[in-house]
Each structure stands twice: as C-alpha cells, then as structure tokens.
C-alpha positions in Angstrom: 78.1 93.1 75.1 79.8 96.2 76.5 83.3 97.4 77.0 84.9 100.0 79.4 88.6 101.0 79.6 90.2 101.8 83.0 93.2 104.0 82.5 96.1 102.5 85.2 98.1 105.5 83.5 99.5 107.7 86.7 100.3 111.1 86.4 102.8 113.1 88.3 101.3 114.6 91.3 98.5 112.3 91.3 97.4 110.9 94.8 98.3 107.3 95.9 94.8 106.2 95.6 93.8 107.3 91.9 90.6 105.6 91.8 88.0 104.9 94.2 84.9 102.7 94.8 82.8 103.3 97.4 81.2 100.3 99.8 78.7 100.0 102.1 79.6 100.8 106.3 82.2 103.6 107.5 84.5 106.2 105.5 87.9 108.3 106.7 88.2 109.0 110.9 85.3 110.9 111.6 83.6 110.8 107.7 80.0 109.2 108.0 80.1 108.6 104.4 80.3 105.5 103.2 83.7 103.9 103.4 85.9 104.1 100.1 87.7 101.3 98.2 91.0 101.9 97.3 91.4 100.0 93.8 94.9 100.3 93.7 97.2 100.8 96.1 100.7 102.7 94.6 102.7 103.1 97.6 103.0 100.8 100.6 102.2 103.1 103.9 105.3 104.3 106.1 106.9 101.8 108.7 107.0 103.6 111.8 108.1 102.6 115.2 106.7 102.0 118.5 108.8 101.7 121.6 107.6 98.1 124.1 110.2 97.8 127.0 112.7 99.3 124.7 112.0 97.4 122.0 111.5 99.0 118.7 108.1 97.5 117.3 107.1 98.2 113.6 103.6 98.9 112.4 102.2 100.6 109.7 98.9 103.2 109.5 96.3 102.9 106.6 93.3 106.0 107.0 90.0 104.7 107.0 86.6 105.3 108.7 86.1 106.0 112.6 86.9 102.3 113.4 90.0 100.7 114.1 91.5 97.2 113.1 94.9 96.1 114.4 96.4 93.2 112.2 99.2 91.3 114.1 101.3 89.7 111.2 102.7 86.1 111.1 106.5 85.6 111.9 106.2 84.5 107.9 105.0 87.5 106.4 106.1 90.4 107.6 104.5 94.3 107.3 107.0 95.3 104.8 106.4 93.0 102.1 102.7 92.2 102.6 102.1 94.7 100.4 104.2 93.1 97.2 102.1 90.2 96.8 98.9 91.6 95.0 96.3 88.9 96.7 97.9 89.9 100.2 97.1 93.5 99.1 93.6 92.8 98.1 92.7 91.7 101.4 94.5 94.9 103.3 92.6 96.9 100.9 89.2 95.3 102.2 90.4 95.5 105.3 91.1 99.3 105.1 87.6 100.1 103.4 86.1 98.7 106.7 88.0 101.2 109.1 91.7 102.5 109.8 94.0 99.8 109.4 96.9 99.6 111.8 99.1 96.5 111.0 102.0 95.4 113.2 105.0 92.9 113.7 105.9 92.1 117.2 109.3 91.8 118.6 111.7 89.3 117.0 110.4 89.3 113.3 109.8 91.3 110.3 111.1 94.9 111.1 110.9 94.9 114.6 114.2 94.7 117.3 115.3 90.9 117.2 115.3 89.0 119.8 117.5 86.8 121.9 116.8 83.2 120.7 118.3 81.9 123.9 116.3 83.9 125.8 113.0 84.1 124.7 110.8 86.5 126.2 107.2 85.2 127.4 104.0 85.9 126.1 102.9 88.9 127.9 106.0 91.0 126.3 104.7 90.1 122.6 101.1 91.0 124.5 102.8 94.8 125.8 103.7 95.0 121.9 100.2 95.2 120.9 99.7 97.8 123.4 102.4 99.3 122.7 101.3 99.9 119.0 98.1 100.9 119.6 99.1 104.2 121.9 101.3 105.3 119.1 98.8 105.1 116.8 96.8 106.7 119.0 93.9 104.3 119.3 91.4 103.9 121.7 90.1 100.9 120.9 90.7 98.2 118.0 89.0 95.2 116.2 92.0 92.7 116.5 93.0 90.5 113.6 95.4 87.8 113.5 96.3 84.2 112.1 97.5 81.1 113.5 100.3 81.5 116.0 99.7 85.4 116.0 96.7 85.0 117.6 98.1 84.1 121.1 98.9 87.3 121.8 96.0 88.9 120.3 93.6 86.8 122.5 95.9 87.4 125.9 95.5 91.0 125.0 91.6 90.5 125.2 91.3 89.2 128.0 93.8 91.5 129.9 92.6 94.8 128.3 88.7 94.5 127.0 88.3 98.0 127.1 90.7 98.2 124.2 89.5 95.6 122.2 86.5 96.2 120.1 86.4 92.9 118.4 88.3 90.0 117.6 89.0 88.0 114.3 90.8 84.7 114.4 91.9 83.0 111.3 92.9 79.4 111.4 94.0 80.0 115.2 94.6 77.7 118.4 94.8 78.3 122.0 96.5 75.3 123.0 98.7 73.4 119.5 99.4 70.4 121.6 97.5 67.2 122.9 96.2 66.7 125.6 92.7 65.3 127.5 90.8 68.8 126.4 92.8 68.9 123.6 92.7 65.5 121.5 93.4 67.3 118.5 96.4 68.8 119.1 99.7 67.4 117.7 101.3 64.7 120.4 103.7 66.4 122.4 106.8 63.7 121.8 106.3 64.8 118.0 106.3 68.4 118.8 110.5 68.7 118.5 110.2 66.9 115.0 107.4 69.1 114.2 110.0 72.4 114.8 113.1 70.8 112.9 110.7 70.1 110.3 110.0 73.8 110.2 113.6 74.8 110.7 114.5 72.8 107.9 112.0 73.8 105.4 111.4 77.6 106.4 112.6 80.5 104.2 113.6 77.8 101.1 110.0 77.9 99.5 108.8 74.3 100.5 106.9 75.9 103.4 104.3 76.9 101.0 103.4 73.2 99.6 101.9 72.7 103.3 100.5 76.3 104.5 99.7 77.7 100.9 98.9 74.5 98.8 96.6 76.4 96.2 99.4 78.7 95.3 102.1 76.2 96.1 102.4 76.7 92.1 103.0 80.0 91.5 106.6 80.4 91.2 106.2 84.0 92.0 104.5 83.5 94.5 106.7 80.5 95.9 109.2 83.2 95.4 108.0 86.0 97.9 106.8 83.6 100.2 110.4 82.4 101.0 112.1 86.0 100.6 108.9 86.9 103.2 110.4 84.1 105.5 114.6 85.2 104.9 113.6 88.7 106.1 111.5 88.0 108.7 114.5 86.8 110.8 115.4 83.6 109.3 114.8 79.7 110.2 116.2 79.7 113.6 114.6 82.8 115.2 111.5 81.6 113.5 111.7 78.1 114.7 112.5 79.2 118.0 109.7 81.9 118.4 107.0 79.6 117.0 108.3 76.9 119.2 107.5 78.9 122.2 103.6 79.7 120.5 103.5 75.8 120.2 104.0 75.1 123.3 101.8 78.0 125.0 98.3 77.0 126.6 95.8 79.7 126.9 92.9 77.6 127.3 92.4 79.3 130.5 92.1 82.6 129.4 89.5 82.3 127.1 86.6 82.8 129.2 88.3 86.0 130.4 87.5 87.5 126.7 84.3 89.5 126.8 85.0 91.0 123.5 82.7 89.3 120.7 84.7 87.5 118.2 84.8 85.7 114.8 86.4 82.3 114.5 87.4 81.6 111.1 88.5 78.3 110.0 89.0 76.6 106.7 88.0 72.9 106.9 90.7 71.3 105.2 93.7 73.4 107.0 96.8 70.8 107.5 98.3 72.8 110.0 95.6 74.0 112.4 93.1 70.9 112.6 89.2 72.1 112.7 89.4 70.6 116.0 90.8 74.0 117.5 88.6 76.3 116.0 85.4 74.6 117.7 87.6 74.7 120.8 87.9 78.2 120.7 84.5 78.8 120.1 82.9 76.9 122.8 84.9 78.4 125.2 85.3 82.2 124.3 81.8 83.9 125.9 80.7 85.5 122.7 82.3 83.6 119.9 80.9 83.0 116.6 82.9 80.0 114.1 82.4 80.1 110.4 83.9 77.2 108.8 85.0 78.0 105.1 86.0 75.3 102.5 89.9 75.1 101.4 93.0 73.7 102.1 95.2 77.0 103.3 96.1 77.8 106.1 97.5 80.9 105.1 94.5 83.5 104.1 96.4 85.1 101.6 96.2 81.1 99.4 92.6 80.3 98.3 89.6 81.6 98.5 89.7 84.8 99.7 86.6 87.0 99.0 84.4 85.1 101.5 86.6 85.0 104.1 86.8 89.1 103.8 83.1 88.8 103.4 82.7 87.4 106.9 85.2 90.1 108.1 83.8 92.7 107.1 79.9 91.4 108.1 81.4 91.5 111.8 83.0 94.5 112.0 80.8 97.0 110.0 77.3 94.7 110.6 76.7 94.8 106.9 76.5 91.6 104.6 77.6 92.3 101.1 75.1 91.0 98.6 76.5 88.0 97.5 77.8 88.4 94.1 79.4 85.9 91.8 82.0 86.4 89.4 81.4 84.5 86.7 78.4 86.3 85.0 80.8 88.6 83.1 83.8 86.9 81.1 86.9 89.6 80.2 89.2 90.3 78.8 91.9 92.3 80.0 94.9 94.1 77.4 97.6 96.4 78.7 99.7 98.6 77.6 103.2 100.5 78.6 102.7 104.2 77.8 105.9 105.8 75.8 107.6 102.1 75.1 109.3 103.3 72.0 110.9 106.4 73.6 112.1 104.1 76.4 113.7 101.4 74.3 115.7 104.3 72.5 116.8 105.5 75.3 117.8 102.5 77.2 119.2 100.6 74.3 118.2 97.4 72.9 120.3 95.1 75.6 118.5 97.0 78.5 115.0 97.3 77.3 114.9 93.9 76.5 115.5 93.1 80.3 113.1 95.4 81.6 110.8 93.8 79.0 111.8 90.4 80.4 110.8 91.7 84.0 107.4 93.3 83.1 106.5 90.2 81.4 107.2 88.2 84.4 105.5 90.2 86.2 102.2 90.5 84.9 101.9 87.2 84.2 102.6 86.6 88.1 99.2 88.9 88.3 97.5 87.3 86.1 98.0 83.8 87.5 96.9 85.2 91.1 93.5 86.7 90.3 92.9 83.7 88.8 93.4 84.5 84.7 94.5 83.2 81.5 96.9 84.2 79.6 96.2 84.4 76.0 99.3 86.3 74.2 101.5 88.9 74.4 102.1 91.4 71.7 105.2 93.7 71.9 104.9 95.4 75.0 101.4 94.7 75.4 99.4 91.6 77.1 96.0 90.0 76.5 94.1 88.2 79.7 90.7 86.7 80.2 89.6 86.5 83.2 85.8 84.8 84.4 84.6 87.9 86.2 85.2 92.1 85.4 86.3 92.3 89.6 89.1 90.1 89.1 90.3 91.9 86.3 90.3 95.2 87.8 92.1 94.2 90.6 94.8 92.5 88.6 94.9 95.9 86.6 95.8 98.1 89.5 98.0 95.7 91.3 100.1 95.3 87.8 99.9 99.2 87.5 101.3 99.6 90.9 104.0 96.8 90.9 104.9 98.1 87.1 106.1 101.5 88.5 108.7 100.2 90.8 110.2 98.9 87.1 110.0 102.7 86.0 107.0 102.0 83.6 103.5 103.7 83.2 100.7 101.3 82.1 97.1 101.6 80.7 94.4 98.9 80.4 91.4 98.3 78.8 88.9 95.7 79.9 86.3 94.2 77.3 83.2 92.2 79.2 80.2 89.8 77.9 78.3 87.7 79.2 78.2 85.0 77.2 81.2 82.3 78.5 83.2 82.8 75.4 86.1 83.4 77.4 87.0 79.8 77.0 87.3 80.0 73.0 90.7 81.8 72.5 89.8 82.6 68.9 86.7 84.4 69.9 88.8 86.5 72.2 90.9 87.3 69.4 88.6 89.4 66.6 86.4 92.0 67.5 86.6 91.9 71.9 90.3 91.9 71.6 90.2 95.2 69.1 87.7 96.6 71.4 89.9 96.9 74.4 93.2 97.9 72.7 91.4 100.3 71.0 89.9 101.7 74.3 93.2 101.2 76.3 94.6 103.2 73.3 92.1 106.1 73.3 92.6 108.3 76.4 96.0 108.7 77.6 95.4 111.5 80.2 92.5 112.5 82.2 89.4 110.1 83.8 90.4 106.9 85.1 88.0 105.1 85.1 85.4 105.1 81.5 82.5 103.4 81.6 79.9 102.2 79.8 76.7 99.4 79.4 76.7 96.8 80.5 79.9 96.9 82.6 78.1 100.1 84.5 74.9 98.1 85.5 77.1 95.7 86.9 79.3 98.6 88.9 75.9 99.9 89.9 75.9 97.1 92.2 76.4 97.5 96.3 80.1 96.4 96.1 80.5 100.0 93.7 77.7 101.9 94.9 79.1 105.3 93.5 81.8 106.3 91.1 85.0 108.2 91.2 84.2 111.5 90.7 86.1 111.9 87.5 84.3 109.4 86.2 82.6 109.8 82.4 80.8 107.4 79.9 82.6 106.1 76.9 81.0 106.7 73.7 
C-alpha cells in the first residue's frame, strides 16, 4: 500500500501547465525531447482568427513537438467550449503531447462568421477554410483530424492539397450518408428530410445526446454542455441546414485522389454512422487503415476514450503505448479548498453557501466523468474512489482547473492499493481515507507533485517516463 499527494494548489505567477508528464514520440516545435503531457490544463488557448474569402474563421493554437495536427470541430461542439468538458479536454491534451495542436471551426458555426442559411456555400469554401487556418498558423503540413460530418472537408482537402496533408484521422466518418447501389448502407434518401427535422427538433435541447453520446446520455452535466455546445454553435436551424448539405454530399469519387495515409476509426455499435461506411472508406482511400473499436458513441468525447487516442497517437508518432490497465491500483481521491474559512467570512454565510453549492456540483460532475464514486463529502472537502490512480489524476487537475473559474484554490491527495477494496466504503473510510487528507493537508506551497512507493513504480511506467522537475519523495 502507498500513498502520494498531488498538490492542484496554483500559485500566482505559476505557468498554465503546472505539472508535467513526459510520453514517448516528439516534444515543443523543434525539441527532440520527448513530448510532454500536460496534466492539467488551466487556461483554454486564445481564439484567433483566420480570414477565408472574407470570412472570419476561428482556430485555436496548442505548442507541441515539430508535428502538426489540425482538428476540424463538429458543428455541435465548438472550439470555445471543448475545453469545459474535462473528458473533451483529456483527449486535446493527448492530442497536444503528440505534436502542435491547431483546432478549428469552419464558417457558419462555433465562433466563426455565420453563414447565410439560404444560401449555403459549397463544399470547397468549408475546404478553403482549412487552408485558410493552416497559413495563419503558419503550417506547412498537418495530420488532419476530424469526426463525422467534419470530415468531408477534411478528406476534399486531401485529395486537393497532399502536399499539406501529412496524415489523416477519421472518426466515425462517411463519404457518402445516403443510399445508394455502392452505398446500401446509407440512410434511404426519401427519409433523409425526416432525418433533418428530427435533428432540428432535437438539437441544442439536450435529447441529442441520448442518440450520439448514449454512455453519458446520463450525466446531467454533461447533458448540460452538450446542449449549451449546440445553442452557441449557431442554433437548430443553421445546424440543420449545414448538416443537411454534408448529408447530402458524395465524395465517393474523391477518395482515390487521397495519397495521404490515413486512420479510419469506427466504433461498432455507432447509431448514427453505420460500420458500413467506415469499410467504405477504407477500401477505397489508397493507404487507409480501419480500426474498429467497441461502443455505442458516436461522439469520441462519450465512451471509451483511451484506446481510441491510443490508436491516434500509434499513427501519428509510430509509437504504441504499452498497454496498460487501470484497474490494478484502486484510489482514493480527497480534495480540499485552500483558505475556505477566510472565504466564508468574507463572503458571508448566504454567498458561501452558493459557491459551496457550485463546487459541489461540480466536482461531482468530474468525478462521474472519469468514471468514480462518490463516497462523501465533508465540509468543503470530497472523498472519491476511483478503479485506477490515472483516472484520478486526471479528475484532479480538471476539478482544479474548472474550480478556479469559481475563485477557489484546491489541493488533493490521492491514496492507492492494490488490493480491490475500493468497493467496501467502510474500508475507504479508516486509515486510506486519513492517509490522503493528511497528505492533501501537509504541503500547501512548493512541489506539485509528491511521490512515493508504490504509486512511483507505477509512474515509472512509459505513459510517465520522467517526472516534473520539482518533483520530491514523500516521507
């Protein structure tokens, strides 16, 4: 049995990145060193603007190694709130250890110029955006990501400009969403209208999530950002009629004309884009790969996410991860806000109670997304368990980060064994549940990150090959 205590507390002047793990394949632009991990992510990165045809196009830079990935967002989840949902976040953050992220809407949703709904442009203009993007983040050449409808573009792009166009990733993507004789999969065009109002009617109210993001269809938090996502993105008519025209686009002919390699990835059970168009895609793009994953989502943010990055990050670095499972370590996970008393005096007893009311809601919003259990809360503090120490760290920094946009500093301390006892609340209650408080409670300033066996044979392993610098043992 072994404890460790990872401080989430944030001084002023202290980076946006405080802690760091390091992972195999690439570091900053021009860094050979191997590429770094950002645990927690603070601050969002800056929306900037690109100019396509005199349209203003949003995107968003994230440093990382000498690579470059472009990821086109969905019309339902835009740039600027990716980051609030901390499973979204997770996945940028992989994404950003494996090169420098660039992420992007195109015209007529999320922070972009809207568009004419009456007039909708055609699919080389949403094509020009991704160019557009690229020269003002000055990029050469890009691995392309994108999902579902985004993908048209993406691919279009591919096969018009290969030199730019490093690689591609397709997630839960189609070329052509309606049936026909190469097509049988597709949906029937006489349903396709029906298919749209359905859309129109349920889009931006929440219900959208019960069929692209069953497995977190539950989480009222996250049922929550997922419609707010959809309200600012441009609303149900502009994103009816956009995905209207992506319905109804064939590129089946284009495919060949894509001499980039790229990934198809495609999750079995997905309601919206049948498997049928992933092996489509496959067979006809020159040097495809497909790698079917189990699940129900079509969204990648809703299951399963870790092997679906695993794949990514396999095809655009050409290293494999070793396979790792979370469930050898249970742990427990107890936070704390830092100067609670002094705040409560100051705001009054009316006040703090709302801002406890908030924080409360919001960690157990974490917690529920990385997949814990909450046991109890005490005061102002919370006790988790959680079936792996990686899940619990990520919770930890994505509560510390959301936490400050409330005003409040937190600290954590993480207790792991490896025994299963995780699934007896009483045993979680004596001496592991002491452990960690007492931890969370013992440094207030200085490392962030204590360590100490067995957590740091397990972080010896190749997913945290080296330490943050500051990092010390723990007594």
């Amino acid at each position: 049995m072994g404890s460790f205590v990872y401080q989430l507390e944030r001084d002023e002047g202290t980076p946006a990145h405080p802690a760091t793990f390091r992972t195999a394949g690439g570091g900053r632009r021009g860094d050979r060193s191997p590429c770094v991990f950002h645990c927690g992510m603070a601050s969002r990165p800056d929306t900037q603007y690109a100019l396509s045809d005199r349209n203003h196009i949003a995107y968003q830079v994230v440093d990382g190694a000498d690579r470059d990935l472009l990821y086109v967002a969905r019309p339902t989840a835009p740039i600027d709130l990716l980051w609030e949902d901390p499973i979204v976040a997770r996945g940028l953050r992989r994404l950003s250890a494996c090169g420098r992220l660039i992420l992007c809407d195109l015209r007529g949703w999320g922070a972009s110029d809207s568009i004419d709904t009456q007039r909708l442009p055609p699919m080389q203009a949403w094509m020009d955006d991704i160019g557009a993007v690229l020269d003002a983040a000055e990029s050469e050449q890009a691995t392309l990501i994108a999902a579902s409808e985004a993908a048209l573009p993406v691919m279009l792009f591919a096969a018009t400009d290969p030199d730019r166009t490093a690689g591609l990733v397709l997630i839960n993507s189609f070329a052509c969403f309606l049936r026909g004789p190469e097509t049988p999969f597709g949906i029937p065009p006489k349903s396709a209208e029906n298919y749209v109002q359905l859309y129109r009617d349920f889009a931006a109210r929440g219900a959208l999530a019960d069929y692209l993001a069953p497995s977190r269809a539950s989480e009222p938090g996250f049922r929550r950002w997922s419609a707010r996502s959809q309200r600012l993105s441009g609303g149900p008519g502009t994103a009816s009629a956009i995905y209207e025209v992506f319905m109804r686009t064939d590129l089946s002919g284009v495919l060949a004309s894509i001499q980039a390699p790229a990934l198809v990835l495609h999750r079995e059970g997905d309601p919206h884009v049948r498997r049928g168009h992933a092996r489509f895609l496959a067979d006809r793009i020159p040097r495809a790969q497909l790698v079917t994953l189990p699940g129900e989502d079509n969204e990648w943010f809703s299951g399963e996410i870790e092997p679906l990055f695993d794949e990514i990050e396999q095809f655009v670095t050409g290293i494999r991860r070793a396979r790792r499972s979370d469930r050898v370590l249970a742990t427990i996970l107890f936070t704390d806000v830092l100067g609670s008393s002094e705040r409560a005096a100051t705001l009054g007893d009316a006040a703090w109670k709302g801002l406890r009311e908030a924080h409360d809601e919001l960690l157990r919003a974490h917690i529920e997304s990385f997949g814990g259990q909450l046991i109890e809360t005490a005061g102002d503090g919370v006790l988790a368990t959680f079936t792996g120490p990686a899940r619990a760290i990520y919770c930890a920094c994505g509560i510390r980060d959301a936490a400050a946009s409330l005003g409040l500093r937190l600290r954590a301390g993480l207790h792991t064994r490896r025994d299963g006892a995780h699934e007896r609340r009483n045993q979680w209650l004596g001496r592991p549940h002491r452990g960690a408080r007492r931890r969370t409670r013992r440094r207030r300033r200085g490392p962030r990150l204590c360590r100490c066996t067995p957590a740091r044979r397990w972080f010896s392993n190749p997913v945290y090959a080296a330490w943050h610098p500051q990092a010390q043992g723990h007594p």
